[in-house]
C-alpha positions as CSV (number, residue, x, y, z in Angstrom):
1,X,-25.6,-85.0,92.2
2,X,-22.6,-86.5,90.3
3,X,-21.1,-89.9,91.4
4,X,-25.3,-90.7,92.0
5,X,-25.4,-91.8,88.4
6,X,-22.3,-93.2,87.9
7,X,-22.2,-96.6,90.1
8,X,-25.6,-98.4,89.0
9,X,-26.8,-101.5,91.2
10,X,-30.2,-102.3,92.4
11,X,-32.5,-99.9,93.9
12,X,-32.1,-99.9,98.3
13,X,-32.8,-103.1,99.3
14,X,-31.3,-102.0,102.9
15,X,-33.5,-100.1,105.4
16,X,-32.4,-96.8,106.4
17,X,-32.8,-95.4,110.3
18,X,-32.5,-92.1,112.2
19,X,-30.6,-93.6,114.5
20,X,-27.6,-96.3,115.7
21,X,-30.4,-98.8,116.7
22,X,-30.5,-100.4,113.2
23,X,-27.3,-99.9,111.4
24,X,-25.9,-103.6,112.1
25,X,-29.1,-105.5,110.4
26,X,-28.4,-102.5,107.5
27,X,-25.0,-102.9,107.1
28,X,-25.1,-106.9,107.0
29,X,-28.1,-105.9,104.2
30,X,-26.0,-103.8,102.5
31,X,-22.9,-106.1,102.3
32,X,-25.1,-108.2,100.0
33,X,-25.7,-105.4,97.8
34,X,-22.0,-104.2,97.8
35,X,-20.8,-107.6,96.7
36,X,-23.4,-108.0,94.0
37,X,-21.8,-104.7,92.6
38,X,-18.5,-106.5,92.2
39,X,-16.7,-105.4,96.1
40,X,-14.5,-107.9,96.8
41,X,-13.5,-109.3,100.3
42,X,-10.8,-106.5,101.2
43,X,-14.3,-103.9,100.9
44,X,-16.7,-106.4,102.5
45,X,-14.2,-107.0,105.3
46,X,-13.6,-102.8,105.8
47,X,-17.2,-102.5,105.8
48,X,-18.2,-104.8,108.2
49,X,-15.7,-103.3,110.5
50,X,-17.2,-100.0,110.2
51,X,-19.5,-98.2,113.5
52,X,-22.1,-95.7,113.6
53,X,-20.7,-91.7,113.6
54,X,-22.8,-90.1,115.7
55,X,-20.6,-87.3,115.5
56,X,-21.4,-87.3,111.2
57,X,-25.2,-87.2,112.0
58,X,-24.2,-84.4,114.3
59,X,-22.5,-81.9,111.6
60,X,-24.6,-83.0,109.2
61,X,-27.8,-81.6,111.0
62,X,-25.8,-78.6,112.0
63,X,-24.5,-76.7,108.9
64,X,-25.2,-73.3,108.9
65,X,-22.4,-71.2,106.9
66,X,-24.4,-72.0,103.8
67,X,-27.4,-70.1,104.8
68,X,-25.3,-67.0,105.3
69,X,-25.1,-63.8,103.2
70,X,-21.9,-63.7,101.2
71,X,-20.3,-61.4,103.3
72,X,-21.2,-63.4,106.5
73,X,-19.5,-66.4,104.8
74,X,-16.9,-65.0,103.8
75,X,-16.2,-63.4,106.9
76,X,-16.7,-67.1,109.0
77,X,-14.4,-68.7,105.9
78,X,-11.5,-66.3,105.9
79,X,-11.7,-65.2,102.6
80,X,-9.3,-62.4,102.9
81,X,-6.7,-65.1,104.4
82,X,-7.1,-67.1,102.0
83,X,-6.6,-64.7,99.1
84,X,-3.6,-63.3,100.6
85,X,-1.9,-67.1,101.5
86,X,-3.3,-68.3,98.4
87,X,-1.2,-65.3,96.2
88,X,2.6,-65.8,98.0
89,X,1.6,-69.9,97.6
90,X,1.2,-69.3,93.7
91,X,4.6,-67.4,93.7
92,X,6.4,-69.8,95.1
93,X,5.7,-72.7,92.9
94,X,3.9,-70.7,90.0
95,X,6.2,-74.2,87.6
96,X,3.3,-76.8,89.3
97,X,0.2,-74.7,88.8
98,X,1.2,-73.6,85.5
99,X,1.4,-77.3,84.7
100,X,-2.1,-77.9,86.1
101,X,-3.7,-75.3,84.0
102,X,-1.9,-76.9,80.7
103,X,-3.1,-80.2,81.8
104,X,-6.5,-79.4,82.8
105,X,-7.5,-75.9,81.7
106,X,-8.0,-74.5,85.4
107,X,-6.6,-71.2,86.6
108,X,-4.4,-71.3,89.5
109,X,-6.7,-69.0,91.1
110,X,-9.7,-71.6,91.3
111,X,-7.8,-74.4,92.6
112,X,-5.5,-72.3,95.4
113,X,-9.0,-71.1,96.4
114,X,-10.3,-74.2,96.5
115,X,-7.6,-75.9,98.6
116,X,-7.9,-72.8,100.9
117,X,-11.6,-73.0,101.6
118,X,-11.5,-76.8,102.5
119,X,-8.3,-77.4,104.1
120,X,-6.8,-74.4,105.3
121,X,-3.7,-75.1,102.4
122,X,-3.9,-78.7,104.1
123,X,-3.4,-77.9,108.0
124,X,-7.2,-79.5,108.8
125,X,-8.0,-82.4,106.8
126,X,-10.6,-84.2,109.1
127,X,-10.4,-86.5,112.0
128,X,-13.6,-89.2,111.0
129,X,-13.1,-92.3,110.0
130,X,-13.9,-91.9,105.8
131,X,-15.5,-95.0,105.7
132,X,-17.8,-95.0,109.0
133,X,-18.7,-91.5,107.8
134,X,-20.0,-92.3,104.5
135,X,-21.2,-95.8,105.7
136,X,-23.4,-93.8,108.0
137,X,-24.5,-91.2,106.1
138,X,-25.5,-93.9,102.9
139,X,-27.8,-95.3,106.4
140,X,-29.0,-92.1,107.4
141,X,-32.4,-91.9,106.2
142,X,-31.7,-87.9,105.3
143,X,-29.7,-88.3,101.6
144,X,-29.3,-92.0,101.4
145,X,-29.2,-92.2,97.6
146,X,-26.7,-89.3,97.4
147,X,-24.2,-91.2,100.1
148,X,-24.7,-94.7,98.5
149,X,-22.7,-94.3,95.5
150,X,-20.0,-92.9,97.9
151,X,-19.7,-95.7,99.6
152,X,-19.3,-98.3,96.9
153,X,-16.2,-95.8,96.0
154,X,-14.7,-96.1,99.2
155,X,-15.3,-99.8,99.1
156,X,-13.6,-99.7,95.6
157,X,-10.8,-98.0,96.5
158,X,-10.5,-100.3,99.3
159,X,-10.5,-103.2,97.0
160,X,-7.9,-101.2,94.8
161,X,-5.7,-100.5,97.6
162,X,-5.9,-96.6,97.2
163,X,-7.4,-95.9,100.2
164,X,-6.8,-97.8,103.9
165,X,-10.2,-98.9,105.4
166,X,-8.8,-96.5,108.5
167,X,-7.9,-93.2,106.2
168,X,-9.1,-90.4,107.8
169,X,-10.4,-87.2,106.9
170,X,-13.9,-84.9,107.5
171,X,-17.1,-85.5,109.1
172,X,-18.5,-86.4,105.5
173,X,-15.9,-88.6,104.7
174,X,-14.1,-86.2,102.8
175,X,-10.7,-86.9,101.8
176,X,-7.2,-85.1,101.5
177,X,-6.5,-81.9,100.6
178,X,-9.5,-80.7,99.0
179,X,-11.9,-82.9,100.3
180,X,-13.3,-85.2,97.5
181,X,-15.8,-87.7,98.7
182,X,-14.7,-91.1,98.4
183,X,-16.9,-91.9,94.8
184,X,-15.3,-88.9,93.2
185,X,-12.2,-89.9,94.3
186,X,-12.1,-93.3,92.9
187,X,-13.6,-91.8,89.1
188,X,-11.2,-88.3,88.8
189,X,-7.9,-89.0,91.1
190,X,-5.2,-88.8,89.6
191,X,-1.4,-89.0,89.9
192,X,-0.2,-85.2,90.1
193,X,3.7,-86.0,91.2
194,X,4.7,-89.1,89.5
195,X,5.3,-91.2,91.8
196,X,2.6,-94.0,90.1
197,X,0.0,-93.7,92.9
198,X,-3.2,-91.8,94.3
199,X,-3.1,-90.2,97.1
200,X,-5.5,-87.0,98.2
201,X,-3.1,-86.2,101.1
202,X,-0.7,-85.4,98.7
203,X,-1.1,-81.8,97.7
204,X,0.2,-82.6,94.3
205,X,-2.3,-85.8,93.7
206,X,-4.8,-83.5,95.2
207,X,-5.1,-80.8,93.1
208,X,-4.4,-82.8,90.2
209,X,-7.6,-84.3,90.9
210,X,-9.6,-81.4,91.5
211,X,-8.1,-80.0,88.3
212,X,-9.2,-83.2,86.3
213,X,-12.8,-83.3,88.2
214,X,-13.5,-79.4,87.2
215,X,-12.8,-80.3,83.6
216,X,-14.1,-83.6,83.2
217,X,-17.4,-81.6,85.2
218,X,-17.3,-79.2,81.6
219,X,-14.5,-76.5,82.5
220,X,-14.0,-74.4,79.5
221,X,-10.2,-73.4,79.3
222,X,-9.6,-69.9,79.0
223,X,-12.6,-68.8,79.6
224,X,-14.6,-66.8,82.3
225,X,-15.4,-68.3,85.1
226,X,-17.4,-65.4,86.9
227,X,-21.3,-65.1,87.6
228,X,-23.1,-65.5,84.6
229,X,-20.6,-67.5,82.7
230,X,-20.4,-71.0,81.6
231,X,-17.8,-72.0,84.1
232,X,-19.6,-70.2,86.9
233,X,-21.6,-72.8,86.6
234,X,-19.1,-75.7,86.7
235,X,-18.0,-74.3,89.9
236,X,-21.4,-75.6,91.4
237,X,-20.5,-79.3,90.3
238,X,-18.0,-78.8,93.2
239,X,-20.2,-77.3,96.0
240,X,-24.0,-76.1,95.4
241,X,-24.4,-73.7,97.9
242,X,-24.5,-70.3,96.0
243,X,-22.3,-68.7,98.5
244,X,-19.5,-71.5,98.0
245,X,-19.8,-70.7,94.4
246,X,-19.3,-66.7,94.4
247,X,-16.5,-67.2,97.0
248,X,-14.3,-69.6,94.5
249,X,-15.4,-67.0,92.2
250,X,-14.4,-63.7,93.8
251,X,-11.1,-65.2,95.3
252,X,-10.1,-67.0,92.5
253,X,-10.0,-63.8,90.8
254,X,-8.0,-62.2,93.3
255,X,-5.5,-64.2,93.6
256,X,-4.7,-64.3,89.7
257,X,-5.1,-60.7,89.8
């Protein structure tokens, strides 16, 4: 999927494991990798800090919602809630998203769904260490080469100084409001309030981003972005499952009706 092709390094020299038993030998393994891909000793330090989620492997091996019908997961999701919060949220500060969609091209809509659908409008934004979580899953053997590139990004914003090596946020090691993984963090954040800084627990910063990640993914300004369209499909560079997709769809529309 998208960051995979983005940091380039040698193929996994590390071995992967189903379980806690080998994570310090692939860790210390990986480290070597990391630092021939330019992470400095802030990263390397972070890293080696880092311990096994068990509580990661857990949610990973137990997502259903996505194998629901539409209706089902909507139903689990809130839609309806969301829609209706996401409408009085856009007419109270219509100023910032107008800005966004001059900036980026995306409808309020989109992004207010968006920000619903992964955070509640901000009130659950994870409580996993980000860089244990994505450390563990870039172990796992499950999706090691979709995790890796994540991990570098986490390391980098380490190194940068955009991200604390004890930030917090989803089982995944999803950060801030919407819930970007740490290697689309470090490529699309961006400073939505001006304050000369990054920081996805900032609403502002946080939409920005997802804003500047839908267009830089293809986002066609002006344009449809129901089933069938061209940006219908961008909305699946955000989250694949089908029934993610038709819900930013259908209450994206609703609340720019």
């Amino acid at each position: 999927m998208f960051a995979a092709c983005v940091f380039s390094g040698p193929s996994l020299a590390a071995q992967c494991g189903q379980n806690a038993g080998g994570y310090d030998a692939w860790k210390q393994a990986f480290a070597k990798e990391a630092a021939r891909e330019g992470i400095g000793k802030r990263g390397l330090a972070a890293l080696a800090q880092t311990r096994y989620a068990q509580s990661t492997i857990n949610a990973d091996r137990g997502q259903k919602s996505f194998k629901y019908s539409f209706e089902k997961f909507c139903e689990i999701r809130g839609c309806n809630v969301i829609v209706s919060q996401g409408r009085k949220r856009k007419a109270q500060n219509p100023g910032f998203y107008s800005s966004l969609e001059k900036s980026y091209g995306v409808p309020a809509g989109v992004l207010i769904a968006i920000h619903g659908m992964e955070t509640g409008f901000g009130r659950f934004m994870g409580d996993s260490n980000v860089l244990s979580a994505t450390a563990t899953l870039a172990y796992d053997c499950r999706r090691p080469a979709f995790f890796r590139p994540h991990l570098i990004g986490a390391l980098k914003l380490i190194d940068a100084g955009m991200m604390s090596p004890n930030a917090i946020g989803a089982k995944h090691g999803e950060l801030g409001h919407t819930q970007f993984l740490p290697g689309n963090a470090y490529l699309y954040g961006r400073d939505g309030n001006g304050d000369g800084r990054i920081d996805l627990n900032n609403q502002s910063d946080a939409l920005a981003s997802t804003a500047n990640y839908l267009r830089q993914k293809g986002w066609r300004p002006g344009q449809d972005y129901q089933p069938g369209s061209h940006n219908y499909r961008v909305l699946q560079e955000w989250n694949a499952a089908s029934v993610y997709q038709q819900s930013l769809a259908v209450m994206g529309a609703q609340i720019d009706r």
